[in-house]
BATIPA-677244 format. One line per 4 residues: number of its first residue (from 1); their letters; for each residue z, y, x negated of C-alpha. Coordinates in pm, 1 decimal. Layout:
<atoms>
NUM) a) Z,Y,X ~ ...
</atoms>
This chain:
<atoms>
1) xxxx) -9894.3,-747.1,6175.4 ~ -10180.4,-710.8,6393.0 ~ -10177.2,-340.7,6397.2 ~ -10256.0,-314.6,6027.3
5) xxxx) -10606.9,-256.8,5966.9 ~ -10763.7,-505.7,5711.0 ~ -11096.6,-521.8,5662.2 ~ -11282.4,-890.3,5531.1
9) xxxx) -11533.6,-924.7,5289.6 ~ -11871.8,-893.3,5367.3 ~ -12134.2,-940.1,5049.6 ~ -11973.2,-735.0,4785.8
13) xxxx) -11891.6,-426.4,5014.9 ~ -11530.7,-486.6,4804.1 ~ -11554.8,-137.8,4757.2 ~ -11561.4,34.8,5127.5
17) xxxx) -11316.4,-209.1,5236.5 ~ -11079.2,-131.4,4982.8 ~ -11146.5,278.5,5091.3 ~ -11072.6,175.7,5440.6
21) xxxx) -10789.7,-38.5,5449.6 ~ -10592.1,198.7,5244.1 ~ -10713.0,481.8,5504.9 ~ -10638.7,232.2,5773.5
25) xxxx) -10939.8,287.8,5973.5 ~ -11323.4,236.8,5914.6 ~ -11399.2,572.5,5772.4 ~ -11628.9,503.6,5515.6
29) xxxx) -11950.2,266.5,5573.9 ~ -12177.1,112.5,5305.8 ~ -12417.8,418.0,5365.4 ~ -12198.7,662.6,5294.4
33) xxxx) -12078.7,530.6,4948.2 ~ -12476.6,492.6,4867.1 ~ -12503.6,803.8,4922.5 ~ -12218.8,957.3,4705.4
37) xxxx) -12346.8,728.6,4451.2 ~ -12737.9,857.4,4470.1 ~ -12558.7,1196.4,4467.3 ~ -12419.3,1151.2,4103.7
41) xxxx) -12707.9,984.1,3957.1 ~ -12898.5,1307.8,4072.3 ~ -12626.1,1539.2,3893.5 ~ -12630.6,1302.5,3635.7
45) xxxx) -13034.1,1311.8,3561.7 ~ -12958.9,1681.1,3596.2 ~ -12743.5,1719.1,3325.8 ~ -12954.7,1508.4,3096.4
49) xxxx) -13257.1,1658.5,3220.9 ~ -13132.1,2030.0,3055.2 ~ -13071.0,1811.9,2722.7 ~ -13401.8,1772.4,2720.2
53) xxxx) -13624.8,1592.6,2932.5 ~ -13869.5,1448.5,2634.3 ~ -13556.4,1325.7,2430.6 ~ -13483.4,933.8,2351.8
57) xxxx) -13192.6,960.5,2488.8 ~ -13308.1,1066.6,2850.7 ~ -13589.4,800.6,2848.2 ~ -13326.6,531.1,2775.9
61) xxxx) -13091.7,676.9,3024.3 ~ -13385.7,661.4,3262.4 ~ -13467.6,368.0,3221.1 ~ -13109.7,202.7,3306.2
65) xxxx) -12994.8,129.2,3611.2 ~ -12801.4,331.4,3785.1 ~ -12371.0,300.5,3711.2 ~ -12260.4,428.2,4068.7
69) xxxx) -12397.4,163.5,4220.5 ~ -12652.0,-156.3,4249.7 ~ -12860.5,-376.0,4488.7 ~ -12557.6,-631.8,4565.4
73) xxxx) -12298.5,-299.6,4753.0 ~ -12126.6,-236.1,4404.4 ~ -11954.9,93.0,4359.0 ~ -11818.4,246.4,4034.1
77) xxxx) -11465.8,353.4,4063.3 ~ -11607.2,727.6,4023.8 ~ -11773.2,681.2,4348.2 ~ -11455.8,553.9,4500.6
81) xxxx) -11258.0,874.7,4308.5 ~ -11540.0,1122.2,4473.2 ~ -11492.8,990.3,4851.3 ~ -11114.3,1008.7,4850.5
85) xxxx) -11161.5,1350.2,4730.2 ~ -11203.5,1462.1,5098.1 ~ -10860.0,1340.6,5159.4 ~ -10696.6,1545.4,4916.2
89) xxxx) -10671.8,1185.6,4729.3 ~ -10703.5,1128.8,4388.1 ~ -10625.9,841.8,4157.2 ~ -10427.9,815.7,3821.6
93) xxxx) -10486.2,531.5,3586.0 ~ -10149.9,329.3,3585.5 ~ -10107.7,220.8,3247.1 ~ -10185.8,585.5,3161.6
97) xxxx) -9914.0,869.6,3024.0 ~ -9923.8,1081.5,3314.1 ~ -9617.5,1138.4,3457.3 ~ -9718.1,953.2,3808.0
101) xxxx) -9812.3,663.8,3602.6 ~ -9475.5,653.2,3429.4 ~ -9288.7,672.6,3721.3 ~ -9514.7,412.1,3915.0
105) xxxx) -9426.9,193.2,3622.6 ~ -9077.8,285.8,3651.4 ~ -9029.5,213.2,4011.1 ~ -9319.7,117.5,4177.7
109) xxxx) -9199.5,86.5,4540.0 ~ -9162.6,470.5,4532.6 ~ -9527.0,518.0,4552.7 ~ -9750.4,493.7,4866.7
113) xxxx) -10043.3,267.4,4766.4 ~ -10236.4,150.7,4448.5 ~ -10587.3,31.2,4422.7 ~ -10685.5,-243.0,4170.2
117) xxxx) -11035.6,-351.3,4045.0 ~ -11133.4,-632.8,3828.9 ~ -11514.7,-681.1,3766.2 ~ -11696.7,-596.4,4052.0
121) xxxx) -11364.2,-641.4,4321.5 ~ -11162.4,-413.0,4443.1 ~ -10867.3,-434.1,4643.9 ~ -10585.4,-230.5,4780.7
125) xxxx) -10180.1,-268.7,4807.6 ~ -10022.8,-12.7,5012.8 ~ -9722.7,51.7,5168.8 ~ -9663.3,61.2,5560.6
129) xxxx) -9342.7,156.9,5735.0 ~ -9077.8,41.8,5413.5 ~ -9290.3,-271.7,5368.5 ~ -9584.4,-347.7,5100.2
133) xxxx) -9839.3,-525.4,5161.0 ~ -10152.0,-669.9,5002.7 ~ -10498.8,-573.2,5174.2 ~ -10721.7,-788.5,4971.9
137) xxxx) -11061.4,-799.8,5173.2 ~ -11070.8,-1220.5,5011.7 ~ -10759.9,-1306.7,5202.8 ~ -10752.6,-1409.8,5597.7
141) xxxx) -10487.7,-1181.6,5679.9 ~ -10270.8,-899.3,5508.0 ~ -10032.6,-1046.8,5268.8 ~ -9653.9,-906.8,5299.6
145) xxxx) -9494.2,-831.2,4956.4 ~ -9128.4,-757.4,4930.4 ~ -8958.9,-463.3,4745.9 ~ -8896.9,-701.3,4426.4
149) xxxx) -9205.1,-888.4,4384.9 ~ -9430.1,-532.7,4404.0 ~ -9327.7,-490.9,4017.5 ~ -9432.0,-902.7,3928.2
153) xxxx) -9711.4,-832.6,4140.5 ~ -9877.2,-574.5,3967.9 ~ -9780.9,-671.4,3610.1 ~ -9952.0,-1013.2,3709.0
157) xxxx) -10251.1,-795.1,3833.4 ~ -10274.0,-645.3,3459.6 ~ -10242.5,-996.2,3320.4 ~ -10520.5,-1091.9,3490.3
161) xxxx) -10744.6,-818.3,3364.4 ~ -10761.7,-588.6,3664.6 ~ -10754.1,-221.0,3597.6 ~ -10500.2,-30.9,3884.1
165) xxxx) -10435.3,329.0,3986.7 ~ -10182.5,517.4,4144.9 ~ -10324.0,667.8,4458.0 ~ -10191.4,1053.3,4471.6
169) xxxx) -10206.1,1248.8,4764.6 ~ -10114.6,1239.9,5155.9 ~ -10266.0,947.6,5310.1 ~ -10348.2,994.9,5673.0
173) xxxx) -10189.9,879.4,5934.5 ~ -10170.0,527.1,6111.3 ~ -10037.2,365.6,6388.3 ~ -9923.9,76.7,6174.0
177) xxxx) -9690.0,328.6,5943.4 ~ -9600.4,450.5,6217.2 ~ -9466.2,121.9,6415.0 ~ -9369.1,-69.5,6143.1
181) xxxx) -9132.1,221.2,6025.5 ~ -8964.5,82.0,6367.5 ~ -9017.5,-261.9,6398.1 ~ -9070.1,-384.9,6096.6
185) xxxx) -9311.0,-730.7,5996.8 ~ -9233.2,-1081.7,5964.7 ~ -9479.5,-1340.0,5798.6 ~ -9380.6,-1701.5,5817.4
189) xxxx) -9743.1,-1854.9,5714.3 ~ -9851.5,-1701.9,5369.3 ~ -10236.1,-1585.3,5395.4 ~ -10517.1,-1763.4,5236.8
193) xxxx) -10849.1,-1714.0,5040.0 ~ -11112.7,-1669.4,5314.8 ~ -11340.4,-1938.8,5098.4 ~ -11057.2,-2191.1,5152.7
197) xxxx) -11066.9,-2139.8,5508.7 ~ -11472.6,-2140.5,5510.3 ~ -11438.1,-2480.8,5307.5 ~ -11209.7,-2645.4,5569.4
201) xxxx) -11398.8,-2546.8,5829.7 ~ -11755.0,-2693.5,5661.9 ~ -11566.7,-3011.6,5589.1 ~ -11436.0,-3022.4,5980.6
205) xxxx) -11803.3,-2975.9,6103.6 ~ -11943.8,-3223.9,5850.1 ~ -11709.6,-3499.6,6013.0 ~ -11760.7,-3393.2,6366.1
209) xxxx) -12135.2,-3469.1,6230.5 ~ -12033.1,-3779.3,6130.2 ~ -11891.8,-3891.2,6409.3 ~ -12170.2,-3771.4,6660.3
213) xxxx) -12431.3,-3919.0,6457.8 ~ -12219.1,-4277.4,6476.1 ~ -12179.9,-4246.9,6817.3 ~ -12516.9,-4187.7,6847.1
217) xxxx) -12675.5,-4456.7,6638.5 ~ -12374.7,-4695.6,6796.1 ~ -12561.7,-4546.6,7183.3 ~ -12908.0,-4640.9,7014.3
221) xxxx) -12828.6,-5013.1,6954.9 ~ -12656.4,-5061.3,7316.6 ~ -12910.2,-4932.7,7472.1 ~ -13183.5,-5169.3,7312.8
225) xxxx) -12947.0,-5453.7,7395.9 ~ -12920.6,-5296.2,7764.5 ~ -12571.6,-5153.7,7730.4 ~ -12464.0,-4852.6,7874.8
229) xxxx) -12598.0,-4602.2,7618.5 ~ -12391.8,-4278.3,7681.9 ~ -12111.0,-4255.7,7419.7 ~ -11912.0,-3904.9,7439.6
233) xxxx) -11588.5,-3804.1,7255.3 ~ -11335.0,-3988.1,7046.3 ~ -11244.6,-4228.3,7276.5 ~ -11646.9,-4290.8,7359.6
237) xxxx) -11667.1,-4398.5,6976.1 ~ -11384.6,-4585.5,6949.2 ~ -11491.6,-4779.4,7248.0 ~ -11865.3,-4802.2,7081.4
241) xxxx) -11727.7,-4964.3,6775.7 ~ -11488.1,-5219.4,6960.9 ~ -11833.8,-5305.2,7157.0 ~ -12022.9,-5343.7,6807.1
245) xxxx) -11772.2,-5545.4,6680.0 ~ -11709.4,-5759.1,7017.0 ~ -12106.0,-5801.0,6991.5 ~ -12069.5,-5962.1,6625.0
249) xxxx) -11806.9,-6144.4,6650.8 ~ -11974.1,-6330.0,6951.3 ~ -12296.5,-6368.2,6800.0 ~ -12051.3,-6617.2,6511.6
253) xxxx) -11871.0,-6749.8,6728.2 ~ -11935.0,-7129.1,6723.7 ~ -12061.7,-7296.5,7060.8 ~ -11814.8,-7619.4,7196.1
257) xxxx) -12026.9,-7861.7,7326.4 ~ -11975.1,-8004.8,7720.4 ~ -12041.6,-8274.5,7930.6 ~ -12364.0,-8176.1,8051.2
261) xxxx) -12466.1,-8088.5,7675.6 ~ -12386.2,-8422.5,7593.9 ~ -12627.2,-8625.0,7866.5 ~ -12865.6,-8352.5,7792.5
265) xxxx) -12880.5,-8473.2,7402.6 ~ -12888.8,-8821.5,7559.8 ~ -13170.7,-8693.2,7750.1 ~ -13337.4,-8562.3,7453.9
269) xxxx) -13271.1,-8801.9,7198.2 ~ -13425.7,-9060.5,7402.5 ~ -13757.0,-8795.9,7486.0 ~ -13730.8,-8768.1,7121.4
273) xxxx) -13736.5,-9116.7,6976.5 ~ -14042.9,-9231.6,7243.8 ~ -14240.2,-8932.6,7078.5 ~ -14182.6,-9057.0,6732.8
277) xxxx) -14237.8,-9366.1,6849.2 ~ -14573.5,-9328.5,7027.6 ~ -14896.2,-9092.4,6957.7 ~ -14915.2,-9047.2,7310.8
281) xxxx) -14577.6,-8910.3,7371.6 ~ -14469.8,-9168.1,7639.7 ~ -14114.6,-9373.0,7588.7 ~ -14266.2,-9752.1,7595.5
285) xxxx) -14068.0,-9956.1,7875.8 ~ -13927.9,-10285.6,7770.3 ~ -13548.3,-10409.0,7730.0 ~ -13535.3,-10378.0,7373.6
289) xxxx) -13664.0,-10041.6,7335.8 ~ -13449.6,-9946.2,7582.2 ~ -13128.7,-10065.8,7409.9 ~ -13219.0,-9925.8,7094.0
293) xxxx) -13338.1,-9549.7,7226.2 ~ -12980.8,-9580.8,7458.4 ~ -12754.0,-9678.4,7105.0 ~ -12925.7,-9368.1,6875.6
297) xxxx) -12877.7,-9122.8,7176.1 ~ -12509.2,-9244.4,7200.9 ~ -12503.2,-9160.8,6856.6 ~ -12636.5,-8867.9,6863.9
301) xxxx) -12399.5,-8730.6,7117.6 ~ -12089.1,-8916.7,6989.1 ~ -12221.4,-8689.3,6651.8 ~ -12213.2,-8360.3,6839.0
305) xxxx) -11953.8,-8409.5,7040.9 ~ -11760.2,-8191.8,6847.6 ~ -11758.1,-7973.4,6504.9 ~ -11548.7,-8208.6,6319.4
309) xxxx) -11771.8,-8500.2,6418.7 ~ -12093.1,-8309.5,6305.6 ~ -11961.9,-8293.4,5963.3 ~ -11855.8,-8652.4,5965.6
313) xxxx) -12197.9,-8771.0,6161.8 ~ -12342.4,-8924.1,5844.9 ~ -12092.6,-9101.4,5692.2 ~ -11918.6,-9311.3,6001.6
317) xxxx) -12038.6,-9528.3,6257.5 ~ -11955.0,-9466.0,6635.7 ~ -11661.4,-9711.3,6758.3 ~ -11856.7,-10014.9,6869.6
321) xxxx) -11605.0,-10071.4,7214.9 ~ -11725.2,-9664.6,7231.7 ~ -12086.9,-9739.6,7263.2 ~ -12068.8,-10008.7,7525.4
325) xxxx) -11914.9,-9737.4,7774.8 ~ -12193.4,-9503.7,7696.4 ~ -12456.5,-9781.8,7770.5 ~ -12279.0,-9889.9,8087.4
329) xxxx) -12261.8,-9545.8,8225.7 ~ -12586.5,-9486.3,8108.7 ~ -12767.0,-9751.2,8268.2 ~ -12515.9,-9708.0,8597.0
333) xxxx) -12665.8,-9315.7,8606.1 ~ -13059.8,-9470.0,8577.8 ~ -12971.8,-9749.0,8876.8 ~ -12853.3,-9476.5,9061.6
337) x) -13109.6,-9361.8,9326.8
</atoms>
């Protein structure tokens, strides 16, 4: 399969491919066609010029655009007729009642090649070796067509609106005839439509986007937290997101109070309760105070202690028994030198 020559589109250059994949070979280029083409509009002024040059008829035909060909790499199927010409090629209109035609129609695997245009494509289907196959510039790769679908083939060509002729003549030449005549091709993966293939490949660079600019924004926030910032690859972003979501997970995670949290609130409660108490923020010394600032820090703690007692902290009293072993440690701790 890779020695048949298929040429891709490029633009709308439909036209030389289709020249050159029958030929099998880049024998025509987009210059040469313009030129064919500027070569008929010349003949073709010519001949309306010796109508008469001061006619309507030549002013409107001047003033139109030329048929042959236009800005966009469009050729007219009578530029396409005029460059096989120096092949000894010519082509006969299919549905037409020459006798080629009505044997093509017949039995189309007897012929060598046909080329098809609809609109402004054209495309060529030509046989290599005892194999057809399809040399549409749109597709990825040449397209194999057995000996029985050739006929559907082409009838769903005219169904579509695509005009095809029979090409006539000796083709030249090619190494592909030539080899596949011996070894002929196999196709296991059917070809596709070079914009499907463009599409995919968009879409496959948009994710990879996607994904780098993750990773990046995911590198971003560890660095300003003073995490390692260089993320690279799949298994970089994976890791970046498990971090992210390690990070929030922490940041709600609730915080179980200790030991030394607890004296500290004891600590605290009775710093706060001597500032409430006093302008001049000092706890005022005295057995009474002392026993009252000790039982609201007990309290307090006994209230944190734990979640469940922090919603509960409002609406029950500490065990009485409970707060006489806080005091006595308490006071043991301040004794202590």
């Amino acid at each position: 399969m890779e020695l048949v020559y298929h040429e891709k589109q490029d633009g709308l250059l439909c036209g030389q491919h289709c020249l050159n994949n029958l030929l099998q070979g880049q024998y025509f280029t987009a210059v040469d066609l313009a030129d064919i083409a500027q070569q008929m509009d010349q003949a073709e002024q010519s001949h309306m010029a010796e109508l008469g040059m001061h006619t309507d008829e030549f002013r409107r035909f001047m003033e139109q655009p030329s048929v042959n060909m236009d800005d966009s790499g469009m050729f007219s199927v009578q530029v396409l007729t005029s460059a096989l010409r120096v092949w000894d090629l010519t082509l006969v209109p299919y549905a037409s009642t020459n006798a080629l035609a009505r044997a093509a129609r017949d039995n189309p695997i007897e012929q060598q090649a046909y080329i098809c245009n609809f609109k402004e494509h054209w495309l060529t289907v030509r046989k290599l070796g005892h194999q057809w196959f399809n040399l549409n510039s749109l597709l990825s790769q040449p397209e194999l067509i057995s000996n029985t679908y050739l006929a559907l083939f082409l009838t769903q060509l005219m169904h579509e609106g695509y005009s095809i002729f029979v090409v006539d003549g000796k083709l030249p030449p090619s190494e592909a005839d030539e080899t596949l005549r011996l070894h002929p091709a196999q196709q296991t993966t059917k070809p596709r439509l070079l914009s499907e293939v463009s599409d995919e490949r968009n879409n496959s660079n948009e994710d990879s986007d996607l994904k780098a600019a993750l990773a990046a924004s995911l590198a971003n926030v560890a660095s300003s937290q003073g995490e390692p910032s260089h993320v690279e690859g799949h298994d970089d972003l994976q890791a970046a997101i498990q971090m992210s979501l390690q990070k929030a997970s922490t940041l709600h995670k609730p915080h179980t109070p200790t030991e030394d949290d607890l004296e500290k609130a004891l600590q605290l409660s009775l710093s706060s309760e001597g500032e409430q108490a006093t302008p001049t923020n000092q706890i005022v010394a005295g057995p009474s105070h002392e026993e009252e600032y000790l039982e609201a820090a007990i309290r307090l703690s006994l209230g944190q202690h734990s979640p469940e007692a922090t919603a509960s902290s409002t609406h029950d009293e500490p065990d009485v028994e409970e707060i006489r072993k806080r005091r006595l440690a308490f006071l043991s701790k301040q004794k202590t030198p």
